[in-house]
N, C-alpha and C positions, 0 to 999 in steps of 0.2 A: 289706497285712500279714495275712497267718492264722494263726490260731493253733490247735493240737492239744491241749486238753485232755488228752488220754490219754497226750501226748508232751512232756509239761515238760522241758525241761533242769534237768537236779539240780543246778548252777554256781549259789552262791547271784548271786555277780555278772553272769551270764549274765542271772540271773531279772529282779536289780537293774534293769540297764541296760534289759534288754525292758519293767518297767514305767514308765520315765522317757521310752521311746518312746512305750510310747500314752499317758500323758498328756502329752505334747507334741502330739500328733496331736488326740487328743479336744481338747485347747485352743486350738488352731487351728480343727479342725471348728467349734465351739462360734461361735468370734467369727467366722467366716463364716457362719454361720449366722444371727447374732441382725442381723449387717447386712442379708442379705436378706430376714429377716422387715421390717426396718424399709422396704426398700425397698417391701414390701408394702403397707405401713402409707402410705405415703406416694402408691401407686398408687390405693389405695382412696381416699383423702381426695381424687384430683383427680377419681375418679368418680362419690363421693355429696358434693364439696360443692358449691359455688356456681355455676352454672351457667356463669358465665365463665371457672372454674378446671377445670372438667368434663374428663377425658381422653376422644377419642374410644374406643366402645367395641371399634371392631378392634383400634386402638394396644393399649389395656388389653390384650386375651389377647393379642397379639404378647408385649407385656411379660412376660403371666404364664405363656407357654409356656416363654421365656427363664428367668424365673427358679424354673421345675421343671426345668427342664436341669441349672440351676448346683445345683440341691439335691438332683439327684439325683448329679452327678457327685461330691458331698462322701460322700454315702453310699457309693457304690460305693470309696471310698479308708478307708473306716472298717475299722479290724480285723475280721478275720475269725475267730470262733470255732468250729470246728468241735466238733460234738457231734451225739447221738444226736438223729435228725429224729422228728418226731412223729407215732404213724399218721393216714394218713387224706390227703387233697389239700390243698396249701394255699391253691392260691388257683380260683378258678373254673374248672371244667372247659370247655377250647376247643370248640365248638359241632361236633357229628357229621356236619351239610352239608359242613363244609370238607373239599375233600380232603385226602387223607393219603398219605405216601409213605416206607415205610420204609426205615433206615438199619439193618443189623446191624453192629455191633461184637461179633467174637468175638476170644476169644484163640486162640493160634498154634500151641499145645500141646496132645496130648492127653493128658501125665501129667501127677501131681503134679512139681510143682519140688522140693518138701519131701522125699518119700520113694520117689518115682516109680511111685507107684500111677495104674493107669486111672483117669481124669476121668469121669463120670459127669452128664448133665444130673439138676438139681434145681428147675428154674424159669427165670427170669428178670425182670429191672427194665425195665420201661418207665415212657418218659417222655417229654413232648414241648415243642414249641418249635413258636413261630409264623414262618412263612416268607414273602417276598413273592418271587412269580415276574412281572419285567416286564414289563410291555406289550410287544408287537412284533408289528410289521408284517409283510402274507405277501402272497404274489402268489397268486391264485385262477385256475389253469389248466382254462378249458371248453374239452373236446376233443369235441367233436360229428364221429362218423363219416360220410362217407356213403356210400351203396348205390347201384349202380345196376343197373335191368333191362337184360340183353342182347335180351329178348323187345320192349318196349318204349321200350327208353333215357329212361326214370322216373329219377329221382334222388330217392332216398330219404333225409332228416334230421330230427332231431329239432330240434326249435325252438329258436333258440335264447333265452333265459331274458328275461322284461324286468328290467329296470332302472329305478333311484328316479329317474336322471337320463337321460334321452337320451343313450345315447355315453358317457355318465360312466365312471369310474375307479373311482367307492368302490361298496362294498357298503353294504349298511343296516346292517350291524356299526359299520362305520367311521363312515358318519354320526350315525348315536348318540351314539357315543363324542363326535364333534364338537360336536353340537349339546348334550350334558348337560356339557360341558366347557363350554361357553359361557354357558348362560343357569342350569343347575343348581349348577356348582364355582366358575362365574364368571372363566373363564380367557379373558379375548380371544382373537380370532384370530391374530394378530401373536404370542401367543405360544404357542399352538399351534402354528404354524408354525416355532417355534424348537425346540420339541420333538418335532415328526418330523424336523426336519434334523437332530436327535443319533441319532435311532432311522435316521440314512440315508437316508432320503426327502425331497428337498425339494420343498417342497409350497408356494406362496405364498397369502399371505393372499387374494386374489382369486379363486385358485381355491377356498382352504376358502370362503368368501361366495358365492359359485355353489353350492355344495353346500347351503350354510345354507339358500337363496331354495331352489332345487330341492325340498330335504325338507319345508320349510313348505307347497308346492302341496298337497301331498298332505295335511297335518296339518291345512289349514285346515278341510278337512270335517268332522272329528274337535271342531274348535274351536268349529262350527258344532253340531253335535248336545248338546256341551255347553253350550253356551249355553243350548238350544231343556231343556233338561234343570232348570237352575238359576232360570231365568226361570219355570218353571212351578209353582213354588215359592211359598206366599203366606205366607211368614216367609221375609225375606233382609238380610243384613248388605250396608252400601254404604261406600266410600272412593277415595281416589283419592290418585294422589301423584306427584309431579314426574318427569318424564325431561329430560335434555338431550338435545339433539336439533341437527346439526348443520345450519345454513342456511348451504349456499354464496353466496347472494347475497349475505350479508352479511358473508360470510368470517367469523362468530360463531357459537356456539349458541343456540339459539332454545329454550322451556320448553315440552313438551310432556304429557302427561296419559298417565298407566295409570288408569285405569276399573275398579275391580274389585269383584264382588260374588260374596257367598258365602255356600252354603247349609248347614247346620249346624244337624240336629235332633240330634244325641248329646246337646244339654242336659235335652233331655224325652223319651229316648228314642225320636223318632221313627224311621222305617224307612228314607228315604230316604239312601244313602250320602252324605256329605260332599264337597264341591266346589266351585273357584274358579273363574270368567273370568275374564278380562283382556280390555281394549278399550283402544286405543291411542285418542287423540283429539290434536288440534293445540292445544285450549288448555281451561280450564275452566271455562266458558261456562255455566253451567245447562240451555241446551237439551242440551248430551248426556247427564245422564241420563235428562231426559225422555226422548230416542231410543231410547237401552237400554232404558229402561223402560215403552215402549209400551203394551205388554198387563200390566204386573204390575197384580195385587190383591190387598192383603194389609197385612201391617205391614213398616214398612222399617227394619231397626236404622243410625241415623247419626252423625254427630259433628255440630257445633256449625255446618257448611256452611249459606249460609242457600239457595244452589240449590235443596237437596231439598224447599222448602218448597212452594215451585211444584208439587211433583207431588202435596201434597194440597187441590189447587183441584177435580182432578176427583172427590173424592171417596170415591174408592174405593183410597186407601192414604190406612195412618196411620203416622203416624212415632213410631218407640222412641228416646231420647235417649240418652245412653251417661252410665252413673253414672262409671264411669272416668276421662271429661274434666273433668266436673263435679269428682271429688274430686281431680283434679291440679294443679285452679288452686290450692285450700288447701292441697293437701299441699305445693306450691313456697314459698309464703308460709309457711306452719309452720317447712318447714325452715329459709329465710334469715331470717323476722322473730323466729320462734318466737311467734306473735301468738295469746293465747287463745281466740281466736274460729276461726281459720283448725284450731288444735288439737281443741277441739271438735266442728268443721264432720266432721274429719279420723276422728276417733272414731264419730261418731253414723253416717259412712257406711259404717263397717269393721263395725258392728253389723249394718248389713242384708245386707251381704256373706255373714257368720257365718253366718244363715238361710241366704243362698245354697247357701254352699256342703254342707250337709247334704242340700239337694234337689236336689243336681244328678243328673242321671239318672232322677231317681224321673220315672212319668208325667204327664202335667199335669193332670190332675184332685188328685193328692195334693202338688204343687208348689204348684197353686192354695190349696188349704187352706192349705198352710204361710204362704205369702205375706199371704191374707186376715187370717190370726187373729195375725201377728208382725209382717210386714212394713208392714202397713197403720198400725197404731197409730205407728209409726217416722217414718212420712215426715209422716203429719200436723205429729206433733208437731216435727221437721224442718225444717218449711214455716212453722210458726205462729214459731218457734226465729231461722229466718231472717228474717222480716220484724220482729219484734221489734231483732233487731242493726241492720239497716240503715240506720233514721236516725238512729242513733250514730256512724255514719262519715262521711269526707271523702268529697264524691259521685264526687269522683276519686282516691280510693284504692285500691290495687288489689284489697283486701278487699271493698270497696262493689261492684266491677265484677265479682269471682266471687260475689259472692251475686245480683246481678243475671243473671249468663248462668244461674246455679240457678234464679232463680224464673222466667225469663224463658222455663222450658223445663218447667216445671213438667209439663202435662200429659202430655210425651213421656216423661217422666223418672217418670211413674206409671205408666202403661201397664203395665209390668208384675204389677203386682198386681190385674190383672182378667181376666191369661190367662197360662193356665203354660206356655204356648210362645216366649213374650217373655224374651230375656235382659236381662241388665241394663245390660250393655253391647255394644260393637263389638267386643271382642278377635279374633270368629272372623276376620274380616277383617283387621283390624290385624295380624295374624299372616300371613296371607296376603300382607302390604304388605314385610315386613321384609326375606324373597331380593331383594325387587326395590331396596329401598336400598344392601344389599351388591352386587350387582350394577353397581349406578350407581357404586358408587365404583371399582367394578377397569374397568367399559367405557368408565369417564370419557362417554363420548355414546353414541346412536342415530346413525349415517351418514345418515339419511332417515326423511321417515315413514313407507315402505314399512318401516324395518329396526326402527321402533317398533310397528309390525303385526304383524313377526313375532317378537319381543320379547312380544309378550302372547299372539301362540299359543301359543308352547311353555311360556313362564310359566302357562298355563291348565292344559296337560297334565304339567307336572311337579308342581306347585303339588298338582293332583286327586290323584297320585301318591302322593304325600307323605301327606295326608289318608289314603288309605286303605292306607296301609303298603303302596306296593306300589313296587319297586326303576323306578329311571324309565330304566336304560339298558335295561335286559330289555326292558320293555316298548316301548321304541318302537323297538328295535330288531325286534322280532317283529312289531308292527304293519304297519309300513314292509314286509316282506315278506309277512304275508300281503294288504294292499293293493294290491302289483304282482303278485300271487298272484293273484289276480281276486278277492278276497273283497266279494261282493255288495256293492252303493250301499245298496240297500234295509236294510242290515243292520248298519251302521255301530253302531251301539249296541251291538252286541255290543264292540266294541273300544274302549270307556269303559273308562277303568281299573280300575273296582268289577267290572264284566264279564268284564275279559278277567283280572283275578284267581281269577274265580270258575269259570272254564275248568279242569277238571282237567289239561287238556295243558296249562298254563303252570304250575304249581302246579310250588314248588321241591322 
């Protein structure tokens, strides 16, 4: 319904009846409205309350994408009043990179209608609208001439080009696309394959998995220099977190390990760009990170694993506790017991946080100061706080058991406040860990451990990606050619994603 301000019907019954329609409409709108707010209300309650009534978090936004659809489709059915618009844009200007392609709309005439006077330009209104142009597939036609001497009978050609695959089909355009649909969007192959068959190509999953293993040969180098990169680091965040992984022998899946550690000086300013590895392993065993972490020295930020403890025998790393886990056991018991002590615990860590977060960034000599003269006083009293409660409790209570994995971690869980390059917890990593859960839930498994290998390559080089804002199809679709390009061994570091950002020929 719209309506013209300017153009009332003067019928007072005309007017009547137009206003017994919009509030019909408006009262309608309204009680659709306040149901999918409740439905809101009842989304949220399965995702902050009891951990058994919890909605998974993809379901959640599936849901709350749904119901922005239905509320926007009420909106769009509300009366319309037209009226004088307001100067100025109303909503955010579309970004100047996108292209543009303009449409003229003129009129047909060059007199007045009115009087039949010449037409005369005075301006005109622009306005725009965001458009998507789809993907589609092209066939790449190399026509290589050749020459031949009649002096010598020479046959002269120009070479013809390599290729990411032996004999292959795809460009590195193509693989891209495949490989950041895969492990980036999280779109199996199977159904990738369903959607070049509507784009008219049919392409089997088999063959896209030939492509996958083919592009990883080459990316593995790349995997390889970023490790030799993150490793050399003596501040690194460390975690690890489950894959399934298909075992034919046993016609089952089997539980395999993503290894990941990640380097992340933006808390104290340091210089080195930001960046994750991935290392596929068979199970979690403590000797693999000792493997990984052969040559490290430094401080290691962890979670509550008691593996990494093994790796301060030899002395030369020290382990950062994550204040994070430590306050999630009280913050679960506050929420479900509402328990004074778990409330307290929950406060007194959100205090030190506060400091935190004022000194993030600053460098760590002034991080240090902050910590010394605030944070210090905090955890003492924290420490004295907690061992006080704890023989008030049941020694198997689950209160008694979060105060014990606190004190029990005590010195890692201070570490921070004697060097201002220590966080206070593992989020850099834990952040790094989360593509690879949504991933798990749409690849359902790893086909092998070969495909959990390459599953933590390109999780490596998207993952770095990501970190240093830089688009991950561009970039490995660029790499990928300048590497069958002959782009020096010796030189690989250039094509780090920090790197090969920092290239004015890739610059957008």
């Amino acid at each position: 319904m719209r309506l013209d301000l300017e153009n009332l019907p003067s019928d007072i019954g005309v007017l009547h009846q137009l206003v017994r329609d919009i509030a019909s409409t408006v009262t309608q709108h309204q009680s659709e409205i306040e149901r999918l707010q409740q439905i809101i209300k009842q989304l949220q309650r399965a995702q902050f309350g009891r951990r058994s009534e919890r909605l998974d978090p993809d379901q959640l936004g599936l849901a709350l994408e749904d119901l922005d659809a239905d509320i926007a489709a009420i909106v769009e059915e509300q009366p319309v009043i037209e009226k004088a618009r307001p100067a100025g844009p109303r909503r955010k200007a579309l970004p100047d990179h996108l292209e543009r392609e303009e449409q003229l709309l003129d009129i047909d005439h060059e007199v007045c209608g009115d009087c039949g006077g010449a037409l005369h330009p005075i301006g005109e209104s622009v306005s725009e609208m965001l458009d998507w142009v789809p993907a589609r597939l092209r066939v790449l036609r190399i026509c290589r001439p050749k020459y031949a001497c009649r002096a010598c009978e020479t046959v002269a050609q120009a070479p013809a080009p390599e290729r990411v695959i032996a004999g292959g089909l795809a460009t590195p355009s193509l693989l891209a696309q495949v490989i950041v649909s895969k492990y980036c969007d999280h779109t199996p192959l199977y159904r990738q394959s369903r959607i070049f068959a509507r784009h008219g190509m049919a392409l089997e999953r088999s063959t896209l998995a030939g492509w996958v293993g083919g592009a990883c040969w080459w990316l593995d180098a790349l995997h390889e220099r970023l490790g030799n990169h993150i490793l050399a680091s003596d501040r690194l965040f460390a975690d690890d977190t489950p894959i399934p992984v298909l075992d034919p022998g046993r016609g089952r899946t089997k539980t395999g390990r993503l290894w990941v550690y990640a380097r992340d000086e933006r808390g104290w300013s340091g210089p080195a760009p930001p960046a994750a590895i991935y290392y596929y392993e068979p199970d979690r065993r403590a000797e693999r990170p000792q493997a990984h972490l052969e040559r490290f020295k430094g401080v290691l930020h962890v979670d509550g694993y008691a593996g990494f403890e093994r790796l301060t025998a030899r002395g030369d790393v020290k382990l950062a506790a994550c204040w994070a886990h430590t306050r999630r056991k009280f913050y679960e018991i506050a929420e479900a017991d509402k328990a004074p002590i778990a409330i307290e615990a929950v406060r007194r860590i959100a205090e030190i946080y506060a400091v935190e977060t004022r000194t993030r960034g600053q460098p760590p000599a002034e991080r240090l100061a902050w910590r010394r003269s605030l944070c210090r006083p905090m955890v003492r009293s924290l420490k004295v706080w907690l061992e006080a409660q704890l023989p008030q409790l049941a020694a198997r209570s689950r209160l008694a058991d979060a105060i014990r994995y606190a004190l029990g971690r005590w010195d890692a869980l201070c570490r921070f406040v004697d060097d201002g390059r220590v966080e206070l917890d593992t989020n850099p990593v834990e952040r790094a860990i989360r593509p690879v859960a949504l991933g798990r839930k749409n690849h359902l498994f790893a086909g092998s451990d070969g495909g959990g290998a390459r599953w933590a390559t390109v999780c490596s080089l998207v993952e770095t990606c990501r970190l240093n804002e830089v688009e991950p199809y561009a970039y490995l679709r660029d790499i990928m050619q300048q590497m069958i390009d002959g782009h020096p061994a010796n030189r690989l570091d250039e094509l780090l994603p920090w790197n090969w950002a920092a290239d004015p020929h890739n610059a957008t």
